[in-house]
Structure formats: structure tokens, C-alpha cells
C-alpha positions, 0 to 999 in steps of 0.5 A: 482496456478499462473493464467493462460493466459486464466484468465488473458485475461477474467481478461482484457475483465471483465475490459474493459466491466466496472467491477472490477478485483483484480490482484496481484502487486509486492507490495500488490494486486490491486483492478483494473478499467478501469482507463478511465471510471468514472463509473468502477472507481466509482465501486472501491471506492464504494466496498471499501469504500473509500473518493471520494477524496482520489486518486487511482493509474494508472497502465500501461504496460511497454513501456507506453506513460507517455505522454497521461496520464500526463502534463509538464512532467519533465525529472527527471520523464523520468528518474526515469521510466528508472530506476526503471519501471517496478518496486515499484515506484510510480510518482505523476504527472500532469494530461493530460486533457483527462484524468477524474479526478475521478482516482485523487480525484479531483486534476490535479494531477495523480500518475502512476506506471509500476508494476513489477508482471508477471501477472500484466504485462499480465493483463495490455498487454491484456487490451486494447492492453497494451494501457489502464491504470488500477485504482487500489488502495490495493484490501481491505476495506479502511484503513484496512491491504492490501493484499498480497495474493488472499484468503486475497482478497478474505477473504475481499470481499466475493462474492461481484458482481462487482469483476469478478475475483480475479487473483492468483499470489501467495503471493506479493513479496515486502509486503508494498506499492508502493514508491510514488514521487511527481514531480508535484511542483519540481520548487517550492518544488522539488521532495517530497517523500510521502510514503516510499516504496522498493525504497528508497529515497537515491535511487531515489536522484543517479538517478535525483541528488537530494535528495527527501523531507519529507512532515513532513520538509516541513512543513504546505504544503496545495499545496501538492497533496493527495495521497493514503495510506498518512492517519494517519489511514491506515493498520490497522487490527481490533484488536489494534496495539501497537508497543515497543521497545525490551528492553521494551517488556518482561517486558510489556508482563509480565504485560499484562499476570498478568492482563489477557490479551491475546497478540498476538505478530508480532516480530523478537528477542527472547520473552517469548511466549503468546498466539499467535506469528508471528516471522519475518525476521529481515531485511527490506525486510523480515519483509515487505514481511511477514508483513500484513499476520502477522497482518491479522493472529494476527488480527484472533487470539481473542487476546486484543492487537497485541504488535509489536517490533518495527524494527530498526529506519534506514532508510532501515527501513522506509516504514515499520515503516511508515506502522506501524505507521499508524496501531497503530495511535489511540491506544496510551495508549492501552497497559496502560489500558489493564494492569490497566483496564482501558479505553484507547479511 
């Protein structure tokens, strides 16, 4: 159920006293702060367990002034806060000094977003007047999969004391991250697309007439800002993640049942059964939609491997690949050893 007007007002009260508060996004479900008070912002990397210098995203409330919490804001930025907020775009920006750079890891940088979620939205007008910003990375241990749910949070966290709610807002309708943008350095390297999302690249380049790098054609890049969920480890469940291409699968899945083994399956074309199977929509959109409760169920399963068929390499696909990429980073070899016995880490 939905929370209610009632919860969400006590949500923004639990935030400006300085605590926790998990909140549902168009894209996953947030862990949320005072993005204003070190301490809060401290209290989420703590419960998450999480590298200090590794940044969080701002929240804010539609209408928000970019202005105080940003520098030397260009009008691209301007631009694409037209376009897309609220909405899965993320801008990583120059920080307003009076702005604490605990929410950016450090860096002079900042990424800010105006979610799309209806309660998100009222969580972030009740808090301080729809004025204030809320840190909030995904609402789940570090680098493991995000939630898209309440009860994933829930699952996640337990009962631990500096959450003082969790607000339901059914099942995130995008399933992946936030794009994130860095138009920090544009006159140096110009707009640079860190993390693929729902927004496209090419959807970004009609709006400000230039088409977003890749940190990978750039090169050796030590200027370039950190920025969440850009680790090569990240989403990862516990059980690990393998992904193959369909013409390979069926052969694979009968290899790893002759040795044994107990496969848990996350696909979207016609396979022979295993021991467990999530079947996913095979457009973009679905698949990132039911994406991480597929892992996390898989992830419950009791199963050697989650074998994953690897979605079409387009560019519609990108943000899940790159999703699944870093799921799976760390198990090359897994599918080997399980068929041989032998040690794959």
C-alpha cells in the first residue's frame, strides 16, 4: 500500500531531526538524508557500508533552485532540468560552497536529480518547505543489488535503528539507476555520460545539440568526478552472476546439469528448465523493470550460478548490460569450474 500523506509528512520530520528515511524513486528505492547535515549523511554511508569517498546524489523538489546548490551552472544543465525533471536524469555539477562535501565524497562536484515518483515528490515538498535536498544512494548494503521494492529494503536492513521508515511505493517503475551526466568539465571534455540509465544518450544530445562521451573513449581520465554506482563491482546478489549469449545457453545448461549443479536462470527466449527461472520481457524497458527482484529471488534460490542470457548489445539496451556487467564482474571463469570442478576465484 501506497504511504499515505500522514507517513510521508512523519517521513520529512524523521529527516530534518537528522535520521534515515527509505523512500521509493521512479528508478530504485533510496536511502535518504538531510543532504545539509554531515552527521545524517555520515549515518548513510555508515548503515550502508559504504567508502566515504564514494559520492551520494541529491534530491530535490520540483522547481528547486539549481543555484544554491551548484556553481558555474551552464545552460545546457538548464536545459536538460526542462527536459527531463522531474524524471531519471542525474547532472553532476559544480558544488555551491555552502554546500558540505560530505554528500560528494570529497569533490567540488555534486550530482543532483528531481525524481519522478509521487511520493518522492511529497516526501521532498514536506521536507523543509520543498527547499532542502535529500542525500539518497539505493536503500541496500553497498555494491549489492538495489531495491525496487519496500520489503527489499526491508529484507536488506532489518530493523536497524537509524531508519525511521520505510515508505511504500509499490515496485519502482523504471528498475535501474538514474542516467548520470557530468557537465562539470564541458569546456574541457564536454558533457560525459557516466552511468547509463532510462535516458538515453541520444536523448540527452536532441535536447543540448551534442552527443554525451563514454568514460571508456576518453581514455585515462584522472579528472573525471566520481560518481555512484560507476564501480566495476556493483548490484551484485550473493550467489554468482554469469551471463551468455542464447545461442550458447542450452548447451551450457546442459553441461552444468550433467556436473551437478543447480542453475538459477534470469532469461527471456525459450530454454530448457533448471532449478529455478525468472522469465523477463524482452524489451529494455521490461527487462530493467523486473531486473533486480529477478536477482534477488534467484539470489534465494540455493542455486551455484544465476546464468543470465545476455540481452541484445543496442544501444536501448545499455544501461541494463552495464548493470549486468558489474554483477557478473569477478566470476569470469565460473561457468568452467562449475562443469570441471574446478576453482574458479
Amino acid at each position: 500500500m501506497e504511504a499515505g500523506q500522514a507517513a510521508i509528512d512523519a517521513g520529512a520530520r524523521a529527516l530534518e531531526a537528522g535520521s534515515l528515511v527509505a523512500f521509493p524513486t521512479e528508478t530504485v528505492y533510496g536511502l535518504g538524508a538531510d543532504a545539509e547535515n554531515p552527521a545524517a549523511v555520515a549515518a548513510i554511508y555508515a548503515a550502508k557500508g559504504r567508502p566515504q569517498d564514494h559520492p551520494v546524489i541529491v534530491h530535490v523538489a520540483p522547481g528547486a533552485s539549481l543555484d544554491y546548490w551548484c556553481a558555474d551552472i551552464p545552460s545546457e544543465a538548464r536545459q536538460l532540468a526542462d527536459a527531463f525533471w522531474p524524471g531519471p536524469l542525474t547532472m553532476i555539477l559544480k558544488r555551491a560552497p555552502n554546500i558540505p562535501d560530505a554528500v560528494s565524497g570529497g569533490q567540488d562536484t555534486v550530482g543532483i536529480r528531481c525524481p519522478s515518483h509521487p511520493v518522492a515528490i511529497r516526501l521532498l515538498q514536506a521536507f523543509k518547505g520543498g527547499q532542502g535536498g535529500v542525500a539518497a544512494p539505493s536503500a541496500n548494503k553497498f555494491g549489492h543489488v538495489s531495491p525496487t521494492t519496500a520489503q527489499h529494503v526491508r529484507d536488506e536492513f532489518g530493523a536497524d535503528p537509524r531508519i525511521a521508515a520505510v515508505l511504500d511505493g509499490g515496485q519502482s517503475e523504471v528498475g535501474i539507476e538514474s542516467t548520470i551526466v557530468d557537465l562539470s568539465r564541458l569546456a574541457t571534455h564536454g558533457p560525459v555520460l557516466l552511468r547509463p540509465g532510462h535516458i538515453s544518450a541520444e536523448s540527452i544530445a536532441a535536447v543540448i545539440d551534442q552527443m554525451p562521451a563514454r568514460p571508456d573513449a576518453l581514455g585515462a581520465d584522472p579528472s573525471a568526478p566520481r560518481a555512484s554506482g560507476t564501480l566495476e563491482s556493483h548490484y551484485a546478489p550473493h550467489t554468482p552472476v554469469a551471463m551468455q549469449d542464447t545461442a550458447t545457453l542450452a548447451s551450457t545448461l546442459a553441461r552444468l546439469h550433467g556436473a551437478g549443479r543447480k542453475v538459477a536462470l534470469i532469461h527471456y527466449s525459450p530454454l530448457p528448465a533448471v532449478h529455478a527461472e525468472v522469465a523477463l520481457p524482452a524489451t529494455p524497458e521490461g527487462f530493467a523493470h523486473a531486473l533486480y527482484a529477478a536477482l534477488r529471488a534467484m539470489d534465494g534460490v540455493g542455486a551455484d550460478l544465476i546464468l543470465v542470457e545476455a540481452p541484445p548489445q543496442d544501444g536501448a539496451w545499455l544501461g541494463v548490460n552495464d548493470r549486468l556487467r558489474r554483477a557478473a564482474h569477478g566470476s569470469s571463469g565460473i561457468v568452467h569450474g562449475l562443469i570441471n570442478n574446478t576453482p574458479t576465484f
